[in-house]
C-alpha positions as CSV (number, residue, x, y, z in Angstrom):
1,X,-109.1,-64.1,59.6
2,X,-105.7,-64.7,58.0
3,X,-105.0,-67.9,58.8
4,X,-102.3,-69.5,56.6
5,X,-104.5,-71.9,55.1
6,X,-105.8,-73.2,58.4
7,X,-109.6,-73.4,59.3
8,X,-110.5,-71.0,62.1
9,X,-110.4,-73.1,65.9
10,X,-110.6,-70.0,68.5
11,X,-114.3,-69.6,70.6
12,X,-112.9,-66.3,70.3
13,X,-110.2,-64.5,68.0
14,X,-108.0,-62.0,68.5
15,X,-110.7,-59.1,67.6
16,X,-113.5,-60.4,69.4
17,X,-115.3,-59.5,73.0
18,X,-116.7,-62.1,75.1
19,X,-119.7,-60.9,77.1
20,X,-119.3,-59.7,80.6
21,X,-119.0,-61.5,83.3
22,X,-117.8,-64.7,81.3
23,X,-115.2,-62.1,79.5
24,X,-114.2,-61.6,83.0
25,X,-113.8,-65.1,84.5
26,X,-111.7,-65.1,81.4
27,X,-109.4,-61.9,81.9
28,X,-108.8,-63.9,86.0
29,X,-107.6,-66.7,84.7
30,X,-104.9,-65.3,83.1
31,X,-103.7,-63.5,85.9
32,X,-103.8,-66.4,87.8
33,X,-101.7,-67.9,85.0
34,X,-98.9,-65.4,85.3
35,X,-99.2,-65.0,88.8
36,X,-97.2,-67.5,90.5
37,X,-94.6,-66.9,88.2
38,X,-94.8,-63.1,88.2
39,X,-94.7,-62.5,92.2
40,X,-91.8,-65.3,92.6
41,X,-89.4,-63.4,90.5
42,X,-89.2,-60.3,92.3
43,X,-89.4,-62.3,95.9
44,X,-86.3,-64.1,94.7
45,X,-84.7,-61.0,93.8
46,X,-86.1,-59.1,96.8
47,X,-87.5,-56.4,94.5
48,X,-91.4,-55.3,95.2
49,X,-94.4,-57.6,94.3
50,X,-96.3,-54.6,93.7
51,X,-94.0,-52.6,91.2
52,X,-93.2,-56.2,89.3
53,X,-97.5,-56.3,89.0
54,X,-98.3,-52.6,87.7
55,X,-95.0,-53.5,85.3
56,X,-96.7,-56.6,84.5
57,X,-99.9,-54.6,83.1
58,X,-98.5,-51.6,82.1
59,X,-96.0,-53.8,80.1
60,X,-98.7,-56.1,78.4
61,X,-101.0,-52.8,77.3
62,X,-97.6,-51.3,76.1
63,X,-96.9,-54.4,74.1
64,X,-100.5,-54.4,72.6
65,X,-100.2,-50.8,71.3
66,X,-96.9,-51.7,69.8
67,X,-98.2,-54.4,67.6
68,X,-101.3,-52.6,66.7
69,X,-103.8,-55.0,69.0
70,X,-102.9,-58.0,66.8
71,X,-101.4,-60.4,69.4
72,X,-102.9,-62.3,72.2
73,X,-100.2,-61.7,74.4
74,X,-99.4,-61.4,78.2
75,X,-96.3,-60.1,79.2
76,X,-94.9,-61.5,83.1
77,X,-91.8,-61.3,84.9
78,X,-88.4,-63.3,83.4
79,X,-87.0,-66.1,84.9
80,X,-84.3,-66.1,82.3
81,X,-82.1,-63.1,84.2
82,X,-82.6,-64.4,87.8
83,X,-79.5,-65.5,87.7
84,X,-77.2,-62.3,86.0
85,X,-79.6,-60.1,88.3
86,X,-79.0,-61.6,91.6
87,X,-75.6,-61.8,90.6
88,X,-75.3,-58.2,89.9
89,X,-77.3,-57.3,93.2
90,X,-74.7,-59.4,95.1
91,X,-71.5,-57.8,93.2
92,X,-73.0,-54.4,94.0
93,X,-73.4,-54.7,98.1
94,X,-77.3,-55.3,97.7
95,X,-77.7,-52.6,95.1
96,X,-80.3,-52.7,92.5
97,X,-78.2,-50.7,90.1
98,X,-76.3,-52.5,88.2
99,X,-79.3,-54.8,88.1
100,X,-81.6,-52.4,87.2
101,X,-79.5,-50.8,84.3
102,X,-78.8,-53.8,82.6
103,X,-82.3,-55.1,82.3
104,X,-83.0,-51.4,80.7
105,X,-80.2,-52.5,78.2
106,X,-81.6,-55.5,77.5
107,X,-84.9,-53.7,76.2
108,X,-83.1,-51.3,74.0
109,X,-81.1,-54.0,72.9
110,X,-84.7,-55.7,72.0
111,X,-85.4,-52.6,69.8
112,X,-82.2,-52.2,68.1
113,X,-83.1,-55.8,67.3
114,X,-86.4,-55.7,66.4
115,X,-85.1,-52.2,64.0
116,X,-83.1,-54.7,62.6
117,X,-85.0,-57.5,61.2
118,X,-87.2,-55.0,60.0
119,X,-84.5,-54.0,57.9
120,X,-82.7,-57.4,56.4
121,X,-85.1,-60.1,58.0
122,X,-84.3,-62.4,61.5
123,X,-81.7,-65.0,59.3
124,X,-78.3,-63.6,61.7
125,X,-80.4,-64.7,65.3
126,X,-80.0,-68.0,64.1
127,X,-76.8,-68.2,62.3
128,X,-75.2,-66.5,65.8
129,X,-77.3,-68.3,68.2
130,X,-77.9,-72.2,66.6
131,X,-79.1,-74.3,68.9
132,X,-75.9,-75.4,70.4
133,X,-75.5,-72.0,71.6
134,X,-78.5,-71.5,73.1
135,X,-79.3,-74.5,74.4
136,X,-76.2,-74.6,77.1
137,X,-77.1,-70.7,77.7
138,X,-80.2,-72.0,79.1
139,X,-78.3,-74.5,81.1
140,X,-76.2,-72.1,82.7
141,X,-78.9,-69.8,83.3
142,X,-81.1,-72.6,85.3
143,X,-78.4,-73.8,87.1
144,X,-76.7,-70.6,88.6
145,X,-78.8,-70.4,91.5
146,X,-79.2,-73.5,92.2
147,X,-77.1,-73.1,95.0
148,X,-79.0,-70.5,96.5
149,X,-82.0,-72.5,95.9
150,X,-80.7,-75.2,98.0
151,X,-80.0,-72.9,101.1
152,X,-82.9,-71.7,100.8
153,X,-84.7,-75.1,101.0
154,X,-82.8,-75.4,104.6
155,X,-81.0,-78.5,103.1
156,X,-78.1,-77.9,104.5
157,X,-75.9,-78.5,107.6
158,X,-78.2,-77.6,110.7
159,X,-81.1,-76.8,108.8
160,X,-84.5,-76.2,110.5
161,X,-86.5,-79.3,110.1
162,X,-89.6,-77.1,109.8
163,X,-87.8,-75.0,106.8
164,X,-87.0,-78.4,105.4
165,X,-90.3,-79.8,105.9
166,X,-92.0,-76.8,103.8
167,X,-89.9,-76.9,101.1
168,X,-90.5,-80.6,100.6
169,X,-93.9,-80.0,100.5
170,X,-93.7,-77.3,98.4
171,X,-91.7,-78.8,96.0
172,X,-93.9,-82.2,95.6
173,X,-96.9,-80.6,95.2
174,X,-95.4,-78.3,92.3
175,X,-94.3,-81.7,90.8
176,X,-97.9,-83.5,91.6
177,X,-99.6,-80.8,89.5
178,X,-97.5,-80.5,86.9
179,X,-97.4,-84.4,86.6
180,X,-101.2,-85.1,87.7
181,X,-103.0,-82.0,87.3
182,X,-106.1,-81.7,85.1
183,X,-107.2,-78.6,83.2
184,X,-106.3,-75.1,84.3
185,X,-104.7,-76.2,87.5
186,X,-101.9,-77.9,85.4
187,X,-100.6,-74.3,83.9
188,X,-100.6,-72.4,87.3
189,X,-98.7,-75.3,89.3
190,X,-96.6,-73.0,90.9
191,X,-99.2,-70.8,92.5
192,X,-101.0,-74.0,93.6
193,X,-97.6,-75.0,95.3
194,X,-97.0,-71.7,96.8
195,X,-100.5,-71.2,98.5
196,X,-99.9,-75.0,99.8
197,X,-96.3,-74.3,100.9
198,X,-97.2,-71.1,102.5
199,X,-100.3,-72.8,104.7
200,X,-98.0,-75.2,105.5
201,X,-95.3,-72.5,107.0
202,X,-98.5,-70.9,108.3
203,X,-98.8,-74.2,110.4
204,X,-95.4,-74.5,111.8
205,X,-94.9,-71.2,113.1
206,X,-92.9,-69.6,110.2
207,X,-94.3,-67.1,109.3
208,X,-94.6,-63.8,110.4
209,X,-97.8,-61.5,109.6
210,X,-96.9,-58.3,110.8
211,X,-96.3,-56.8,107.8
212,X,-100.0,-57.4,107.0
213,X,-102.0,-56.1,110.0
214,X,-99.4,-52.9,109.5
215,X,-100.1,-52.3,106.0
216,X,-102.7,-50.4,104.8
217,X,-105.8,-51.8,102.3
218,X,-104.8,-49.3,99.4
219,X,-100.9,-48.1,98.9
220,X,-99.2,-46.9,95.9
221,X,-96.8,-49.4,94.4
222,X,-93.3,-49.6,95.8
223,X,-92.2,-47.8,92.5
224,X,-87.6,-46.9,92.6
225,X,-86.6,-44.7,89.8
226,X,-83.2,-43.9,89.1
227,X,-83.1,-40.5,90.1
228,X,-83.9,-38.6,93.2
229,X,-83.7,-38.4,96.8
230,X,-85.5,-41.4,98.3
231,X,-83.8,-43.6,99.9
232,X,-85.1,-46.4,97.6
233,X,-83.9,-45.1,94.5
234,X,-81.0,-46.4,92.1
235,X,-78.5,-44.8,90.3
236,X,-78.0,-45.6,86.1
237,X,-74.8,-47.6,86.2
238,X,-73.4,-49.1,83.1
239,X,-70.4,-50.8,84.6
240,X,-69.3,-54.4,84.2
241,X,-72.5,-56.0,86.2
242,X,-75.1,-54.2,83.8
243,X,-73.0,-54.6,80.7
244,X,-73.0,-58.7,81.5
245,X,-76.4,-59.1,81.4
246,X,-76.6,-57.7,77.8
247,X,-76.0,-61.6,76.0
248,X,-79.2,-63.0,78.0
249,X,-81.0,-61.0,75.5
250,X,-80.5,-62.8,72.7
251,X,-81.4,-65.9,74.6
252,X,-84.7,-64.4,75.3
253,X,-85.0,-63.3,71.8
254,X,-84.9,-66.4,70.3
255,X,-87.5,-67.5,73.2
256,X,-89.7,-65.0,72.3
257,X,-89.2,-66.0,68.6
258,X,-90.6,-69.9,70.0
259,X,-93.4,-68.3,71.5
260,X,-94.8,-66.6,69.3
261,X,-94.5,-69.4,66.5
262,X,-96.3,-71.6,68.7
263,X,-99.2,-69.0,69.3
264,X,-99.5,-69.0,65.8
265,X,-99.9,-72.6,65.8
266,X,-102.6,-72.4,68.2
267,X,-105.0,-69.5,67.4
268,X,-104.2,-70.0,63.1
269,X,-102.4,-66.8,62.5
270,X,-99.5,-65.8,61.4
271,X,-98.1,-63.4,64.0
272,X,-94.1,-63.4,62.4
273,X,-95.5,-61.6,59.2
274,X,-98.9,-59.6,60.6
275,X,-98.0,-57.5,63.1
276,X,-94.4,-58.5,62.1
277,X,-91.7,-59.9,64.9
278,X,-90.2,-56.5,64.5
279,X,-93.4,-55.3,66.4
280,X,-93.4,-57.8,69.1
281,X,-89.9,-58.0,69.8
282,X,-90.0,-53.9,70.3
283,X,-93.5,-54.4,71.9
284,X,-91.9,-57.1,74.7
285,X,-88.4,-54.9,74.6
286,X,-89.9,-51.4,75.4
287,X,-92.6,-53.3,78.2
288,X,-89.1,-54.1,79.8
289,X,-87.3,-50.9,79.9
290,X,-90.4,-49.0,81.2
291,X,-90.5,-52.5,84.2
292,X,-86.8,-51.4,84.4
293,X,-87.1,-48.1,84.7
294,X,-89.7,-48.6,87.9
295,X,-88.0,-51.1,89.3
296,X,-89.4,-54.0,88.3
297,X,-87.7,-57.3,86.6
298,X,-87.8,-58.0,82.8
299,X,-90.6,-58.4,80.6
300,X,-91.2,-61.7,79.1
301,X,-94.3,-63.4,76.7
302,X,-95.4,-66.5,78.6
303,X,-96.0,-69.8,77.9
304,X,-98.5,-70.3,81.1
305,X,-100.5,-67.9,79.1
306,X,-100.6,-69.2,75.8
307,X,-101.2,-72.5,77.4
308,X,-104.6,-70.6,78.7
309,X,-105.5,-69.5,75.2
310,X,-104.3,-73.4,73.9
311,X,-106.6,-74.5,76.7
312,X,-109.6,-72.2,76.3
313,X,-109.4,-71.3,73.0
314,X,-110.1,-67.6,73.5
315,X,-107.6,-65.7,71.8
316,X,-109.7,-61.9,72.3
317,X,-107.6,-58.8,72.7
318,X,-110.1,-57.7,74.7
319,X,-109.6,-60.7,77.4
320,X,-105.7,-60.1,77.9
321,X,-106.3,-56.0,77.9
322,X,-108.7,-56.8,80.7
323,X,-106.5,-59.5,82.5
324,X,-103.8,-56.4,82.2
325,X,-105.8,-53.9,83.9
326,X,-106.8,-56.3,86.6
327,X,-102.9,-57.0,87.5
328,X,-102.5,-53.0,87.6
329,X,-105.7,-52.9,90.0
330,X,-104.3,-55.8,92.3
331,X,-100.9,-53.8,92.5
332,X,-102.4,-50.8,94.7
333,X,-103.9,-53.5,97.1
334,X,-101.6,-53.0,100.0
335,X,-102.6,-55.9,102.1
336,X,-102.6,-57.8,99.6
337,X,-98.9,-57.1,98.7
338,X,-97.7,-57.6,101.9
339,X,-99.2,-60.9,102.0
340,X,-97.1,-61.9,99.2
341,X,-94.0,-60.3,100.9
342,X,-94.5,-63.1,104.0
343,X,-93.7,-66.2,101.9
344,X,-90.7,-67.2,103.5
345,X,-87.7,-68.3,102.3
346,X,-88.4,-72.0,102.8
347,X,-91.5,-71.9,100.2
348,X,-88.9,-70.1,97.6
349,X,-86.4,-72.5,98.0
350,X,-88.6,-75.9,97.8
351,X,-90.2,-73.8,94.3
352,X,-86.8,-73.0,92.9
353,X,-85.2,-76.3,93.2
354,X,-88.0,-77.4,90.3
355,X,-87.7,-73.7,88.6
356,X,-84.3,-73.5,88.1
357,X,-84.0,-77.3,87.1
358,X,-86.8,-76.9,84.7
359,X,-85.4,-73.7,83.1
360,X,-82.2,-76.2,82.5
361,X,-84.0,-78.8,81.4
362,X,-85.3,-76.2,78.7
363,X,-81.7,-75.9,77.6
364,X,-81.7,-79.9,76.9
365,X,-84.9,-79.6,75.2
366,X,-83.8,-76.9,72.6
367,X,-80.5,-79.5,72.0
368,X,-83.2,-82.7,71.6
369,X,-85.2,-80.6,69.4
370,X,-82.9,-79.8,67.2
371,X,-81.3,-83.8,67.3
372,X,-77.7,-81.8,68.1
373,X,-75.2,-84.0,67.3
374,X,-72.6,-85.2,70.0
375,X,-70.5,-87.3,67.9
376,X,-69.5,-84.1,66.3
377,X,-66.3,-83.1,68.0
378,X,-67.2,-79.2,67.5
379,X,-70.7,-79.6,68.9
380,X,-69.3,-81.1,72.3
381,X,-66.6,-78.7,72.6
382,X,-69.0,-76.0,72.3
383,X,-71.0,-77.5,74.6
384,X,-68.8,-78.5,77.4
385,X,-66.7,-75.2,77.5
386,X,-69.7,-73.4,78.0
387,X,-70.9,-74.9,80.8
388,X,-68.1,-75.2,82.7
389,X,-67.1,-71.5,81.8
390,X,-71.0,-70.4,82.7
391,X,-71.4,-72.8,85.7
392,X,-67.3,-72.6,87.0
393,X,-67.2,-68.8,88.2
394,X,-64.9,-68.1,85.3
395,X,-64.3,-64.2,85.3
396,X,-62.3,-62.7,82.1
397,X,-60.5,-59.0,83.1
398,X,-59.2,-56.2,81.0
399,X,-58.0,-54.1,83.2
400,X,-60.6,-52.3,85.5
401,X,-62.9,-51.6,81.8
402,X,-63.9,-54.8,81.2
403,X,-64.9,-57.5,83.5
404,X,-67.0,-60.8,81.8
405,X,-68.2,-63.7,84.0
406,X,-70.9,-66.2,84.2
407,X,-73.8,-66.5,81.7
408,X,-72.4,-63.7,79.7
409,X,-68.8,-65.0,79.4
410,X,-70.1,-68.7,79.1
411,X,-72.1,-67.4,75.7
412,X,-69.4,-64.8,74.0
413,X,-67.6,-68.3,74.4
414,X,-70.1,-70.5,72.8
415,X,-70.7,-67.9,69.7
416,X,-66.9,-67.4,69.3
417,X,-66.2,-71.3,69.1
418,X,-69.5,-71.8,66.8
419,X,-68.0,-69.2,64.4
420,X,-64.4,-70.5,64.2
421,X,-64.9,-74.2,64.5
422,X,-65.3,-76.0,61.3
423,X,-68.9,-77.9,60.1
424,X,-68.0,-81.5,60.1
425,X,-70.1,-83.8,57.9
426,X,-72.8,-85.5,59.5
């Protein structure tokens, strides 16, 4: 084992196998891991569990040949472009085109990357995107729904009480395990909180379980290419909607960067040199064009998942590969599926009110990690114009070619100022 100096700390490293049964205890819990999060991205976005499942473990195998079987890595739905993806669903009359498209950008925009740093090294990510850049990207990007999250929730004028009621519970017991919880329960606190919310809607008479008796015990996933003649296809588009969810990428680079560091941390390897993070940024880019492509959301590494390896330390190939093909299996489960599809709206909303604040608070977190300076005048206007920009509904036009808003017009802002506004001396 390479290790950087570091004595080994895994039960289990990267090449090997755990024995059966305990091998697959293993491979569940990191489904379970990935699960809450996984299922509640495409429910937000009204795209199908099942597809966003198969892409889930079709991604992670794809992102294991890639880098050669070298990283412990699972690869689950984004939160990062719930917010440019909703918006583009919304901009196109309920459309998953534009949507769709972009998030197929964004992966090839992962490999022209990845191509890249192969080439002259990673050294321009972070001399475009410093901290100060990111960190109110992230803002933006937690915060644009929040809106929607609150409607959702029921908090607002003539709300159902029983709406209300769920999302409150919902919502505190997300917090309680997050705050409280002890072992594995604390990295899956959203799935704890959506099985409790969901009982609870269960209880008052809001939910509806139709679509369960009707559907059948094995059913192909809901897969929507973007050709043909069914009625759930999409279209490529490449217009203004697709093209503005292109900047996210670089956000989720440099997340992907963290992650990986950190899993190097844990399991005592060096994944930025061996495989290379040419490898696993192409490995988590291509995982999200081929998600795109069925019409699933984007790819991401996860953090619930390398808090299971943190946790456990099992760090086998062989326990994420498994975990993978499980996700694929649980995607033909019809029943199962639909099940998911019944969480109403209520449950969703009470969730997202801690998602999205916690994805901002992420933004804060990259600025207090770095010890970003607001006494700097350059830092604050930075700062301030993107947020307001990202967060105000600006919208820049050319003409009919060209049309910038949100996130990605809140961060061409934020890496034009960084780049023309002179360092002051600390």
């Amino acid at each position: 084992m390479e290790n950087s100096g570091k004595e080994k700390r895994m039960l289990l490293d990267v090449h090997e196998k755990p024995f059966l049964i305990p091998g697959l205890l293993l491979s569940f819990q990191h489904v379970f891991a990935m699960f809450g999060a996984t299922i509640l991205v495409p429910l937000v976005l009204g795209l199908p569990v099942s597809t966003a499942l198969l892409a889930s473990g079709v991604g992670t195998l794809i992102y294991m040949v890639v880098t050669q079987f070298k990283v412990p890595v699972y690869l689950g739905s984004s939160f990062a472009y719930i917010t440019a993806m909703s918006f583009a669903i919304d901009q196109m009359g309920g459309s998953i085109d534009a949507a769709q498209t972009g998030i197929m950008l964004v992966g090839l925009v992962y490999v022209v990357v990845a191509f890249i740093i192969h080439k002259i090294g990673s050294g321009w990510i972070n001399k475009l995107f410093p901290p100060i850049v990111i960190g109110p990207m992230i803002v933006v990007i937690g915060l644009g729904l929040s809106a929607t999250a609150v409607q959702n929730a029921g908090f607002v004028s003539g709300g159902d009480w029983r709406q209300i009621l769920t999302a409150v519970v919902t919502f505190a017991v997300a917090v309680f395990v997050t705050c409280k919880g002890k072992g594995f329960a604390k990295v899956i606190p959203f799935l704890i909180a959506i099985i409790v919310g969901y009982i609870v809607a269960i209880l008052l008479g809001i939910v509806d379980l139709t679509p369960v008796h009707e559907a059948s015990w094995f059913a192909l996933p809901d897969i929507r290419l973007p050709f043909g003649n069914s009625p759930d296809r999409y279209n490529f588009y490449f217009g203004a909607e697709a093209l503005a969810i292109i900047p996210i990428a670089f956000v989720t680079i440099a997340e992907h960067m963290g992650d990986v560091m950190v899993l190097g941390e844990i399991t005592g390897h060096d994944y930025i040199k061996k495989p290379g993070l040419d490898r696993t940024l192409a490995g988590d880019g291509i995982a999200s064009l081929f998600s795109a492509f069925i019409g699933g959301p984007a790819n991401t590494t996860y953090g619930e998942n390398t808090g299971v390896i943190g946790m456990t330390k099992v760090a086998s190939i062989s326990v994420i590969r498994n975990a993978s093909i499980i996700a694929i299996i649980i995607s033909f489960l019809g029943k199962f599926t639909a099940l998911i599809s019944t969480i109403p709206q209520s449950v969703l909303g009470g969730m997202s009110i801690l998602l999205y604040g916690v994805i901002a608070s992420n933004g804060l977190k990259v600025l207090i990690s770095d010890r970003t300076d607001f006494n700097q005048s350059r830092n604050l206007i930075i700062a301030s114009a993107m947020l307001v920009i990202g967060l105000g509904g600006a919208v820049f036009e050319v003409g009919s070619a060209l049309v910038i808003s949100g996130t990605a017009l809140s961060a061409v802002v934020g890496i034009i100022l960084n780049l023309v506004l002179p360092a002051e001396e600390k």
